[in-house]
N, CA and C atoms as an extended XYZ file, in Angstrom:
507
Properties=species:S:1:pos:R:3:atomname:S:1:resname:S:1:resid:I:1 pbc="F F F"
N        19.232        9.411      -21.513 N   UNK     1
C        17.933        9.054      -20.978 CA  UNK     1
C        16.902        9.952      -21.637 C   UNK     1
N        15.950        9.523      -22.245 N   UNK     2
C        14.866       10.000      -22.638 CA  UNK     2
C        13.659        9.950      -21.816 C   UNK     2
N        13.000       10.973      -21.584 N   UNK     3
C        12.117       11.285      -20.576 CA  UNK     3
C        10.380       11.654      -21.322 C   UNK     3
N         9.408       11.077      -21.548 N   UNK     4
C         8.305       11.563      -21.965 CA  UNK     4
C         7.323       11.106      -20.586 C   UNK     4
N         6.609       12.571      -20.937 N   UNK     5
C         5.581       13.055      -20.126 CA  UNK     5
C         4.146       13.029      -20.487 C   UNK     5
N         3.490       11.797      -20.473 N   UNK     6
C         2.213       12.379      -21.382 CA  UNK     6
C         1.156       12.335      -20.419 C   UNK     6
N        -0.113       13.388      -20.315 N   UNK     7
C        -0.987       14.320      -19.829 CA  UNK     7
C        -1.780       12.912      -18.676 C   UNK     7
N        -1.597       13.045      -17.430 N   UNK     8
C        -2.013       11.669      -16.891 CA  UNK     8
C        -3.820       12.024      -16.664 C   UNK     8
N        -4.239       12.584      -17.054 N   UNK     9
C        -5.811       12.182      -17.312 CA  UNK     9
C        -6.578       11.727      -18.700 C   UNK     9
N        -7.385       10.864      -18.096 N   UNK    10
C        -7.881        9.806      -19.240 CA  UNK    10
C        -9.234       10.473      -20.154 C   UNK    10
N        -8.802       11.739      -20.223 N   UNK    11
C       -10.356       12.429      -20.633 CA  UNK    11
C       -10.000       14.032      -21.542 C   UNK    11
N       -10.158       14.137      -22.161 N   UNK    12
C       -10.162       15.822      -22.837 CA  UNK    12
C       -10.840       17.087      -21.684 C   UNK    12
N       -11.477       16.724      -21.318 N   UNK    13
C       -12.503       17.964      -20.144 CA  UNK    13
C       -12.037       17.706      -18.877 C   UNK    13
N       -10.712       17.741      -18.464 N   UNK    14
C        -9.949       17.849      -17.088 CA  UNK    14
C       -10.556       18.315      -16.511 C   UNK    14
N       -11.160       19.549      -15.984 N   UNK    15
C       -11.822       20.771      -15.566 CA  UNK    15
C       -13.118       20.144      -15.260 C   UNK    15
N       -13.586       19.998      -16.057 N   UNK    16
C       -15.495       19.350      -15.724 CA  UNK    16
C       -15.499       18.184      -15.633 C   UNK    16
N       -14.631       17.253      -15.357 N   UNK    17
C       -14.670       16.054      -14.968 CA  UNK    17
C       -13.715       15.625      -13.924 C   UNK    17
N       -13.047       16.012      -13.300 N   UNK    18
C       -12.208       15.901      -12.218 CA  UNK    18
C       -12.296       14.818      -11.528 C   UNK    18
N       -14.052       15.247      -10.898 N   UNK    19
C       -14.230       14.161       -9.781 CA  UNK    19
C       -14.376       12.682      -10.430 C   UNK    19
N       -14.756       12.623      -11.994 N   UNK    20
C       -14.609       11.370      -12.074 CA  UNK    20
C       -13.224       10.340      -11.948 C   UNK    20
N       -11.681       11.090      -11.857 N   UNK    21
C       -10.790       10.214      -11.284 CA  UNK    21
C       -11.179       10.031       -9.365 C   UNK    21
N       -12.163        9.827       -9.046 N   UNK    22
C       -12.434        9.244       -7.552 CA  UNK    22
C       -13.791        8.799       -7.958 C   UNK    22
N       -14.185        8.234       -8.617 N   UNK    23
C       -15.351        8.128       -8.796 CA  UNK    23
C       -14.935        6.308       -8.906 C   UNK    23
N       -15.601        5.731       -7.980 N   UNK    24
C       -15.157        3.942       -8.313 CA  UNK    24
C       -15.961        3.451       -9.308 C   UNK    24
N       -16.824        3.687       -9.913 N   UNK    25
C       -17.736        3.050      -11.143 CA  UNK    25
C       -16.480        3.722      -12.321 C   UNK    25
N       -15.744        4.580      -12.222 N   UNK    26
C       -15.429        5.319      -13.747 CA  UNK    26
C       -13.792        5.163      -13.452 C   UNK    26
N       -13.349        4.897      -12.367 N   UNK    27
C       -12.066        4.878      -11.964 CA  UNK    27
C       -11.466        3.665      -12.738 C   UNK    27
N       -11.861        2.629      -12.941 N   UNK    28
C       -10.738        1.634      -13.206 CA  UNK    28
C       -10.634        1.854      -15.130 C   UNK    28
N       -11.772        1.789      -15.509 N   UNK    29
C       -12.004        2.439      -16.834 CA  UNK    29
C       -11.269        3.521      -17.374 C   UNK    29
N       -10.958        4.442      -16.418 N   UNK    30
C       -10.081        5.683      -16.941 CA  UNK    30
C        -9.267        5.167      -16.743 C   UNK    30
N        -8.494        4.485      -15.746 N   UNK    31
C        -7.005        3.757      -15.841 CA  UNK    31
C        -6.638        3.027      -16.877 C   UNK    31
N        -7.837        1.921      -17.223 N   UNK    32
C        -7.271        0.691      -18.013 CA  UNK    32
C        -7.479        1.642      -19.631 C   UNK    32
N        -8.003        2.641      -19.848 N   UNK    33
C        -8.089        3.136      -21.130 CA  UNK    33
C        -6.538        3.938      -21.248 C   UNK    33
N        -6.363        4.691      -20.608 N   UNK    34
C        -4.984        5.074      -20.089 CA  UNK    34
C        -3.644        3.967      -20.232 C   UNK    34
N        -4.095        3.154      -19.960 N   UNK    35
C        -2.565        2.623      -20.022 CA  UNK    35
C        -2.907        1.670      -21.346 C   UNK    35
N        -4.008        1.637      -22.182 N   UNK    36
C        -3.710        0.758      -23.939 CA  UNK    36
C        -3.596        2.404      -24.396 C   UNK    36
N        -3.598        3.168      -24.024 N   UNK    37
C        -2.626        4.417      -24.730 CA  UNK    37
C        -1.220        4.751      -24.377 C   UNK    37
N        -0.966        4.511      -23.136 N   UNK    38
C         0.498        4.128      -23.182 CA  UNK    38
C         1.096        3.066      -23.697 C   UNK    38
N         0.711        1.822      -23.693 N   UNK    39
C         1.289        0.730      -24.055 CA  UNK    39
C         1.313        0.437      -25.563 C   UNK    39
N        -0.119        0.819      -26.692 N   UNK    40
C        -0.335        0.418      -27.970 CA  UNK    40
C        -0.071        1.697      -28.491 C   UNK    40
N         0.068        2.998      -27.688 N   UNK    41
C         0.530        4.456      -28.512 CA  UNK    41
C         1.648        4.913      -28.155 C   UNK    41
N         2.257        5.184      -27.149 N   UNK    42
C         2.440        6.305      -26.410 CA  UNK    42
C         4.284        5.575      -26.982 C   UNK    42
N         4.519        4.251      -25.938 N   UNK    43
C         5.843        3.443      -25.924 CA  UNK    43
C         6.063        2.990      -27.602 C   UNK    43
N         5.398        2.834      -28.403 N   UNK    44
C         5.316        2.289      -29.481 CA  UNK    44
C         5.770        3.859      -30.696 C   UNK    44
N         5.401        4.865      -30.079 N   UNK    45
C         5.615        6.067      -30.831 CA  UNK    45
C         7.015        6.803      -30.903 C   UNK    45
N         7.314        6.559      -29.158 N   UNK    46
C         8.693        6.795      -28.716 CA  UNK    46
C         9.489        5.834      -29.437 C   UNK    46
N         9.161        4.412      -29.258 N   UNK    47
C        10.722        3.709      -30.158 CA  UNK    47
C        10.632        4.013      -31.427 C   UNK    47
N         9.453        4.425      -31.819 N   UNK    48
C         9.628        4.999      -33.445 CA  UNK    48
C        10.560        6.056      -34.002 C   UNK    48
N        10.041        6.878      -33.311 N   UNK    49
C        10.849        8.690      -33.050 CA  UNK    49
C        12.184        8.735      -32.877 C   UNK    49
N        12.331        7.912      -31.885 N   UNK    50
C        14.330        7.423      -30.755 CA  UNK    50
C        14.592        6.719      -31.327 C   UNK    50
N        15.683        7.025      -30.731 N   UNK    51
C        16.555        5.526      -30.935 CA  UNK    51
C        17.153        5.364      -29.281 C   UNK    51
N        16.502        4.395      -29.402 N   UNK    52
C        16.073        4.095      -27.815 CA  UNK    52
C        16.330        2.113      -27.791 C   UNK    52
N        16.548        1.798      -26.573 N   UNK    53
C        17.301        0.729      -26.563 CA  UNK    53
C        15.576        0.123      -25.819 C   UNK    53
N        14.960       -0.677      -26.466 N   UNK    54
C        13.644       -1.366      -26.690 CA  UNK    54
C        13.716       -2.627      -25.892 C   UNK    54
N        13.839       -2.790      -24.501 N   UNK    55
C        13.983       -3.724      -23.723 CA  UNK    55
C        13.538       -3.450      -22.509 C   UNK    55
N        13.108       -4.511      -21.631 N   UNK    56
C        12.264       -3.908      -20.516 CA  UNK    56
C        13.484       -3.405      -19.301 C   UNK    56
N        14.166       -4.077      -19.657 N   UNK    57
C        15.394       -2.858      -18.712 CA  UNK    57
C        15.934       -1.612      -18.614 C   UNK    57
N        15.291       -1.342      -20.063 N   UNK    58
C        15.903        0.142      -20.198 CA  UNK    58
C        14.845        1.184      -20.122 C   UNK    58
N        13.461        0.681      -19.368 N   UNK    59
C        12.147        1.338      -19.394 CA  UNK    59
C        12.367        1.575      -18.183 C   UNK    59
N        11.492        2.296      -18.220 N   UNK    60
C        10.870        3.036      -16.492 CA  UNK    60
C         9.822        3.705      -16.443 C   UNK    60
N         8.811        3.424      -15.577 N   UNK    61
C         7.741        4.671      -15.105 CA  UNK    61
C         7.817        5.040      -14.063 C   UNK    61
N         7.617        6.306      -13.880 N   UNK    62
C         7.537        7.243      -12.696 CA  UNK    62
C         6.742        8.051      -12.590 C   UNK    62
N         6.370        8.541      -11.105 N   UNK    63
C         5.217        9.357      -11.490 CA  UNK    63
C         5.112       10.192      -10.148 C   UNK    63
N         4.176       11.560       -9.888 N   UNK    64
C         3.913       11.930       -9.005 CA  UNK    64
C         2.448       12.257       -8.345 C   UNK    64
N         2.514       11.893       -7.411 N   UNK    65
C         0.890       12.254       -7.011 CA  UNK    65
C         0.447       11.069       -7.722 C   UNK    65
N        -0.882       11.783       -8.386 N   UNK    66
C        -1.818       11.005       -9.035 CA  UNK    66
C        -0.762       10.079       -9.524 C   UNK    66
N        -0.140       10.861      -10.203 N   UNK    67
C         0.758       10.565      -11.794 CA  UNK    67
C         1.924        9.206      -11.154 C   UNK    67
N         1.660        9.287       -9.645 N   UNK    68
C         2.539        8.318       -9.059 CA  UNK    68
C         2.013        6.823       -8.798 C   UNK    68
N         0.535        6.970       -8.344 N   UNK    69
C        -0.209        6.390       -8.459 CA  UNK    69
C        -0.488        5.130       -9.564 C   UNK    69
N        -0.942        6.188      -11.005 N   UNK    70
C        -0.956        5.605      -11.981 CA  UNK    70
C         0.371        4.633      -12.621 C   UNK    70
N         1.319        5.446      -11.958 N   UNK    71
C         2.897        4.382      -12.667 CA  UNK    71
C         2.936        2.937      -12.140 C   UNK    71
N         2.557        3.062      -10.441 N   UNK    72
C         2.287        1.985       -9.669 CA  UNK    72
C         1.337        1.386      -10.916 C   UNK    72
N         0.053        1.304      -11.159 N   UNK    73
C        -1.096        0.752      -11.513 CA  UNK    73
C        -0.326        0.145      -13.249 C   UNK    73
N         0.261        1.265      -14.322 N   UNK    74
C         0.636        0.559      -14.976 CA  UNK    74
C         1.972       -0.288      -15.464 C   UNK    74
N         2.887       -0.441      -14.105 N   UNK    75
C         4.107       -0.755      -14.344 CA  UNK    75
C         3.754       -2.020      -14.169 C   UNK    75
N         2.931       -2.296      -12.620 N   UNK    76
C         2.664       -3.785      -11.838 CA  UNK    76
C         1.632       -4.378      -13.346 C   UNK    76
N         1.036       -4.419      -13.596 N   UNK    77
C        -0.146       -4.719      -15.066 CA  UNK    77
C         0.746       -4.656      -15.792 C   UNK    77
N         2.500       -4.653      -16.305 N   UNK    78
C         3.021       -4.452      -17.216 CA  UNK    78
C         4.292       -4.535      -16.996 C   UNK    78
N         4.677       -5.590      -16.468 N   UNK    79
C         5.506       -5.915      -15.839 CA  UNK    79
C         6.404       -6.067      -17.376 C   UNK    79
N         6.180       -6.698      -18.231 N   UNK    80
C         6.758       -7.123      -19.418 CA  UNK    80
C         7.006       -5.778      -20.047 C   UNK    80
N         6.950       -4.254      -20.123 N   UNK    81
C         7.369       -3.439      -20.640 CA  UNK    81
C         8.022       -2.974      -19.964 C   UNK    81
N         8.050       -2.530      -18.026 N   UNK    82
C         8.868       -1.985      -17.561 CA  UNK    82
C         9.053       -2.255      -16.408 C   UNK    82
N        10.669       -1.799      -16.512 N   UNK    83
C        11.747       -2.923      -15.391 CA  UNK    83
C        11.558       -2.266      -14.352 C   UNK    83
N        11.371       -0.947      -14.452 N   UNK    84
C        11.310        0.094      -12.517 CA  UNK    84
C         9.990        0.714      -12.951 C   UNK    84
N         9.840        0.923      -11.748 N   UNK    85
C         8.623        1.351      -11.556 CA  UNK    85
C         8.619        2.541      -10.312 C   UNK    85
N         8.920        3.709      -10.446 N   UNK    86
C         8.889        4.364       -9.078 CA  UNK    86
C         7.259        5.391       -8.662 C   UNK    86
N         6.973        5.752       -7.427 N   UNK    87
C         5.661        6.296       -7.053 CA  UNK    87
C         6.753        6.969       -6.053 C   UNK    87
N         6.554        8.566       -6.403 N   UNK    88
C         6.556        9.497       -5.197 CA  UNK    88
C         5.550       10.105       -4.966 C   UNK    88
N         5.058       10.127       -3.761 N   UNK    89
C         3.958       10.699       -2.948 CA  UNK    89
C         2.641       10.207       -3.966 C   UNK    89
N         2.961        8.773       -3.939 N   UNK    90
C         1.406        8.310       -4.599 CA  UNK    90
C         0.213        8.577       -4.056 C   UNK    90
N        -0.586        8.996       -5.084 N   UNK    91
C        -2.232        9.201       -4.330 CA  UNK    91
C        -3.024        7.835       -4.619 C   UNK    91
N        -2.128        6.951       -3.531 N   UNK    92
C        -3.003        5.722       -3.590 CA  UNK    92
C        -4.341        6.063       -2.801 C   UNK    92
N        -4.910        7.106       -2.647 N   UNK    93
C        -6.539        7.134       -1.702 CA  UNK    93
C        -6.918        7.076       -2.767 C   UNK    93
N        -6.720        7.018       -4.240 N   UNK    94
C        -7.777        6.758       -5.659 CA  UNK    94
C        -8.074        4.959       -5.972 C   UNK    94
N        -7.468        4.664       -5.395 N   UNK    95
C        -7.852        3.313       -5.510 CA  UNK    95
C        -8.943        2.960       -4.271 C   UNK    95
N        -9.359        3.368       -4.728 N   UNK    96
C       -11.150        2.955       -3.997 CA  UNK    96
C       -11.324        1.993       -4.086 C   UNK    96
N       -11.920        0.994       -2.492 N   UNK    97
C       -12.191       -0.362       -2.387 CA  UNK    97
C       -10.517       -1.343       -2.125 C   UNK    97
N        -9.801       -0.254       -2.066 N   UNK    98
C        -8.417       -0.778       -1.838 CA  UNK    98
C        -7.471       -1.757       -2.518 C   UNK    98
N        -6.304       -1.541       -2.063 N   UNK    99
C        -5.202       -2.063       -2.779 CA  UNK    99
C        -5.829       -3.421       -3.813 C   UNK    99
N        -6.396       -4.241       -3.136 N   UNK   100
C        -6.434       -5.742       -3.483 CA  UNK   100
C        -7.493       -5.741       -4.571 C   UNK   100
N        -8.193       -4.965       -4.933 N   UNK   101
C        -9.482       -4.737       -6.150 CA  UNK   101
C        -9.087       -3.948       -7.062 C   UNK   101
N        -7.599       -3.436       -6.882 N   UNK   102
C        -7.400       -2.669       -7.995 CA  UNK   102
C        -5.461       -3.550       -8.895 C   UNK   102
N        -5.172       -4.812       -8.041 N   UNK   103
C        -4.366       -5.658       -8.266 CA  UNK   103
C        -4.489       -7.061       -8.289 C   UNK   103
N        -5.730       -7.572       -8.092 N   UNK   104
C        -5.773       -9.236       -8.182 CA  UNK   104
C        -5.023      -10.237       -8.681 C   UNK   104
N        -4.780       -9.684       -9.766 N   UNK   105
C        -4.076      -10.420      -10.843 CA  UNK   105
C        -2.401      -10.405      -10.959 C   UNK   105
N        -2.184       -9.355      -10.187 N   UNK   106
C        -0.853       -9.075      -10.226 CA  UNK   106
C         0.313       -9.765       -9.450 C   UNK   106
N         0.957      -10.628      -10.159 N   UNK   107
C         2.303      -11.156       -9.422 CA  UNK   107
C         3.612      -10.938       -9.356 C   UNK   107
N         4.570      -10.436       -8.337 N   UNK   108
C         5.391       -9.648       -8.392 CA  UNK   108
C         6.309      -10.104       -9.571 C   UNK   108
N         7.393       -9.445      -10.011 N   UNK   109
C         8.094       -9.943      -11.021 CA  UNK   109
C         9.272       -9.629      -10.373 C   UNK   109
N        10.235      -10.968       -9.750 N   UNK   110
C        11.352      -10.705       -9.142 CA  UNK   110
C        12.174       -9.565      -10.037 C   UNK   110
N        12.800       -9.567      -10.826 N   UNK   111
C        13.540       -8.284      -11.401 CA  UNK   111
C        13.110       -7.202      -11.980 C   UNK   111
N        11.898       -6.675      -11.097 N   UNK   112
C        10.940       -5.553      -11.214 CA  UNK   112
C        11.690       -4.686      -10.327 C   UNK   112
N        12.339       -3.724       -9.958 N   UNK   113
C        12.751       -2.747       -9.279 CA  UNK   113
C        11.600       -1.995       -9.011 C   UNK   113
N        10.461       -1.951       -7.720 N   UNK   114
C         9.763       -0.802       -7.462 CA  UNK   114
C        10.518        0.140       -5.924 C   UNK   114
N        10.000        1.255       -6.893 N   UNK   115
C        10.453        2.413       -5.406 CA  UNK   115
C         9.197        3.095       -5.009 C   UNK   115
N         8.911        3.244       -3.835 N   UNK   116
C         8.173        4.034       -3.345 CA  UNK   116
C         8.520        5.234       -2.391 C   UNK   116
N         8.262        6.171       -2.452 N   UNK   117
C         9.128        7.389       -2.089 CA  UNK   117
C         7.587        8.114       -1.479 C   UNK   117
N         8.236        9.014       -0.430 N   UNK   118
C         7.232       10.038        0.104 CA  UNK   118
C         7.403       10.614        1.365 C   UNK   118
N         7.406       11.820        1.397 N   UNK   119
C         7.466       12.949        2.616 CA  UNK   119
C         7.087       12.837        3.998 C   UNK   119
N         7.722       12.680        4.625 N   UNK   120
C         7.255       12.528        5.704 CA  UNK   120
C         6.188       13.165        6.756 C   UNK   120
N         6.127       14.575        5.755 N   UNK   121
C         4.608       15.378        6.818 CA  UNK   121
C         3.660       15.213        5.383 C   UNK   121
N         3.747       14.598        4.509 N   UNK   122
C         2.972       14.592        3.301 CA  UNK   122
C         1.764       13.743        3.471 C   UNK   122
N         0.664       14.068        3.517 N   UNK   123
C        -0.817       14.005        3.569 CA  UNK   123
C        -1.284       12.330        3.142 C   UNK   123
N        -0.334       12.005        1.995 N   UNK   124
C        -0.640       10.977        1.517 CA  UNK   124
C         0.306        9.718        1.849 C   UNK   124
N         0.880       10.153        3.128 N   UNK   125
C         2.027        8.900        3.759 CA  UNK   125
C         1.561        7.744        4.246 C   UNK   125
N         0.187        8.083        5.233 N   UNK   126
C        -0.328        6.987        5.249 CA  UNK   126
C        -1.146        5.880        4.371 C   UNK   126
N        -1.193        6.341        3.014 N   UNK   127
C        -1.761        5.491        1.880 CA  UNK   127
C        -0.819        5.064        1.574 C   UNK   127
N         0.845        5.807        1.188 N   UNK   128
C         1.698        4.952        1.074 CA  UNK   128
C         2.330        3.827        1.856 C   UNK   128
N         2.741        3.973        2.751 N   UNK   129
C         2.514        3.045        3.740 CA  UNK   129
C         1.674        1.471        3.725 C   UNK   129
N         0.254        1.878        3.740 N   UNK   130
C        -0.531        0.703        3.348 CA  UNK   130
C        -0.186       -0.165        2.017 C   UNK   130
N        -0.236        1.105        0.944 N   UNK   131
C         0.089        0.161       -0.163 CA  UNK   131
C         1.417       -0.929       -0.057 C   UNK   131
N         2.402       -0.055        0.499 N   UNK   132
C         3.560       -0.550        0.774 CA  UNK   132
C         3.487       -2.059        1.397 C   UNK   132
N         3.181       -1.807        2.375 N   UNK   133
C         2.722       -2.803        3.434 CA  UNK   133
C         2.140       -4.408        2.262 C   UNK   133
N         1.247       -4.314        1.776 N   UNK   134
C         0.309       -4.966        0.606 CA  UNK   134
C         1.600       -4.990       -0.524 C   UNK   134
N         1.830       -4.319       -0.998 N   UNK   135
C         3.239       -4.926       -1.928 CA  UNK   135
C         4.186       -5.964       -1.136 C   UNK   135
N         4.645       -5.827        0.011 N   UNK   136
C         5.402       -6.669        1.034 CA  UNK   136
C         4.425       -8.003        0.804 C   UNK   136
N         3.858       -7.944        1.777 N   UNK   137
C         2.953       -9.220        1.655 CA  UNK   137
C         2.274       -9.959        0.594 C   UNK   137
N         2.751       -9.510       -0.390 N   UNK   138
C         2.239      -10.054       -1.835 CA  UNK   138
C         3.759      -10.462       -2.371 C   UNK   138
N         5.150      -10.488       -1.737 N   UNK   139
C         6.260      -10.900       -2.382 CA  UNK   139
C         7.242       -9.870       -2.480 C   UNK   139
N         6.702       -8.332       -2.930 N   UNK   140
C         7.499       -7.167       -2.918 CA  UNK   140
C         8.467       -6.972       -2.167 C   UNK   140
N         9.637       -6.540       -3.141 N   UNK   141
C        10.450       -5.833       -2.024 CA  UNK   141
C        10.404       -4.564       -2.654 C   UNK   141
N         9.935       -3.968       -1.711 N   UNK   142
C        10.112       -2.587       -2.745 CA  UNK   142
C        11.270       -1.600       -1.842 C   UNK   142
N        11.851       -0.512       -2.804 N   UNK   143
C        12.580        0.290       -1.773 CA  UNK   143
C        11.772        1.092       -1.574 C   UNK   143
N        12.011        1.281       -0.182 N   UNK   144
C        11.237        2.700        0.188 CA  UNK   144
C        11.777        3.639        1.302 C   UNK   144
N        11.451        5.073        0.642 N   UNK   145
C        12.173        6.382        1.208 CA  UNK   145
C        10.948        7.208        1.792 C   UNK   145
N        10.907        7.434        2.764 N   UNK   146
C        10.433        8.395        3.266 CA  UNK   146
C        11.635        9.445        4.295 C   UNK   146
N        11.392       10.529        3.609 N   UNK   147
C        12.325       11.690        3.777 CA  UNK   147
C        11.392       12.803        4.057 C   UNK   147
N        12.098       14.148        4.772 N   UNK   148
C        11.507       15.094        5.225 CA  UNK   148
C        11.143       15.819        3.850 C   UNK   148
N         9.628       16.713        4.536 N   UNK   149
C         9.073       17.047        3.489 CA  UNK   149
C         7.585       16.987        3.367 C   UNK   149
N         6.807       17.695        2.593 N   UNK   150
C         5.062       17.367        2.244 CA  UNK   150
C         5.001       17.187        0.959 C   UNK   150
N         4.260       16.932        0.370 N   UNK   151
C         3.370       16.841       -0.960 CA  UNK   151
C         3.654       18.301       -1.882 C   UNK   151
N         5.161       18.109       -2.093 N   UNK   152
C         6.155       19.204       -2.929 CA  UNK   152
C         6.797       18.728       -3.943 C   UNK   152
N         6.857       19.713       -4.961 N   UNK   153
C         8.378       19.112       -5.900 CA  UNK   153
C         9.995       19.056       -4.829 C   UNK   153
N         9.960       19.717       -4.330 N   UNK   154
C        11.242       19.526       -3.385 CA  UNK   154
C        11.825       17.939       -3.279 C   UNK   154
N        10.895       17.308       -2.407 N   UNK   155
C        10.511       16.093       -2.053 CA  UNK   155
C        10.519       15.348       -3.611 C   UNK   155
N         9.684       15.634       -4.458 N   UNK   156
C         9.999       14.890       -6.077 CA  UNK   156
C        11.295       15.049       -6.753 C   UNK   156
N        12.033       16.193       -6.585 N   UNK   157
C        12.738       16.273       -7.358 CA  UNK   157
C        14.030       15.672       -6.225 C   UNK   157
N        13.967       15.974       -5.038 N   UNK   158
C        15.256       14.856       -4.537 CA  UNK   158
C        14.976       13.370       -4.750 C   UNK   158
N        13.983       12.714       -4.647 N   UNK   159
C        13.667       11.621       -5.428 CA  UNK   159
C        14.249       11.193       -6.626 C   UNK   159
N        13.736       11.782       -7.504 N   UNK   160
C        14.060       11.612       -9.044 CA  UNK   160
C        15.543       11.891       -8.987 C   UNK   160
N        16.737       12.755       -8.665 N   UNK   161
C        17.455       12.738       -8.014 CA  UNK   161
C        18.709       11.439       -7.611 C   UNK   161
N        17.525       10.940       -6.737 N   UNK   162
C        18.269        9.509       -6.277 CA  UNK   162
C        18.021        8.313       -6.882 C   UNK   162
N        16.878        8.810       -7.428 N   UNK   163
C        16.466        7.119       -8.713 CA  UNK   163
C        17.671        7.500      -10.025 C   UNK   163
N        17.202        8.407      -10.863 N   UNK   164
C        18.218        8.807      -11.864 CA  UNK   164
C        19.592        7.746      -12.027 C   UNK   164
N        20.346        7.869      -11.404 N   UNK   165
C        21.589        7.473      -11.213 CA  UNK   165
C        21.642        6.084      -11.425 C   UNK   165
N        20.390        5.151      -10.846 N   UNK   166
C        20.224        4.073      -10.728 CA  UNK   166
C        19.536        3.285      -11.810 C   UNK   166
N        19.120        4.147      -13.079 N   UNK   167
C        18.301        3.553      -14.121 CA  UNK   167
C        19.225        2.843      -14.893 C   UNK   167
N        18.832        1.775      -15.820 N   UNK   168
C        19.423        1.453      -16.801 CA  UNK   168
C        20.700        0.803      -16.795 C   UNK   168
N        21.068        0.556      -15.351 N   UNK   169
C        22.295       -0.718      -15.309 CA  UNK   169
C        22.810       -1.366      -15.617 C   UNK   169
C-alpha cells in the first residue's frame, strides 16, 4: 500500500489566510482548485513514480479533520477515481450553507465504500452525524463508527487501523 499525503490547504500563506477555509464566497473555490490538483497532478504523478495498480479499486482517500472533510468532498465528485472514501472526525462545519450546496450533483455510486468514523466526546460528532444522516437519505450506505474518544490521533489512528485491513480486496 502506498500512502501519499499532500498539504490539504489550497493556498501557499496557510498562516495569513486561514480564515479563508470558512469563508463561503472562497470556500468552494479552494476545494474545487484542490482537487484538479489532486486529480490532473497529484494521482497522475503517483502512477508515474509507482508501480501502482491504476484502477478505481485500488484507490482510496482518507482524511482527518479538515483533511477528512475534504476526502468526503473529493471522493463523492470523483467517484470514477476512488473506490473508498473514508472521513474521521470530519470538519463538516466547513461546508457552509450545508450538506446539500456543497453536493447537488452528486449520486451515490453503489460500489463506493464510504466510512465515516468519529469520537464520541469529539466536538465535531454532531456535524458528522448530520452529514451522515444526508448521505443515508441520498442512497448511502455508509459505515459508520463512532467510538470513544475526542478530536485525537488516538481515535485516527484506531480508525485507519480498522480501515487498513479492508482496502484493496
Amino acid at each position: 500500500m502506498l500512502v501519499v499525503m499532500p498539504e490539504g490547504y489550497g493556498f501557499p500563506d496557510v498562516a495569513d489566510r486561514m480564515a479563508d477555509q470558512f469563508d463561503l464566497a472562497k470556500q468552494r473555490s479552494i476545494m474545487d482548485s484542490m482537487g484538479q490538483i489532486l486529480i490532473n497532478e497529484i494521482v497522475p504523478q503517483v502512477e508515474r513514480s509507482y508501480r501502482v495498480i491504476r484502477s478505481l479499486k485500488a484507490r482510496a482517500i482518507a482524511g482527518c479533520s479538515m483533511g477528512g472533510a475534504q476526502s468526503l468532498y473529493f471522493g463523492l465528485h470523483h467517484p470514477e477515481i476512488f473506490g473508498t472514501v473514508a472521513s474521521f472526525s470530519g470538519a463538516f462545519i466547513m461546508y457552509s450553507g450545508g450538506t446539500a450546496k456543497w453536493f447537488p450533483e452528486v449520486l451515490h455510486i453503489p460500489n463506493q465504500k464510504l466510512l465515516l468514523a468519529c469520537g464520541t466526546e469529539d466536538f465535531l460528532l454532531g456535524s458528522n452525524r448530520v452529514t451522515t444522516k444526508w448521505l443515508e437519505t441520498h442512497g448511502a450506505k455508509p459505515e459508520v463508527r463512532e467510538t470513544p474518544g475526542g478530536h485525537t490521533w488516538q481515535v485516527w489512528r484506531r480508525e485507519l487501523a480498522h480501515l487498513a485491513p479492508s482496502l484493496f480486496r
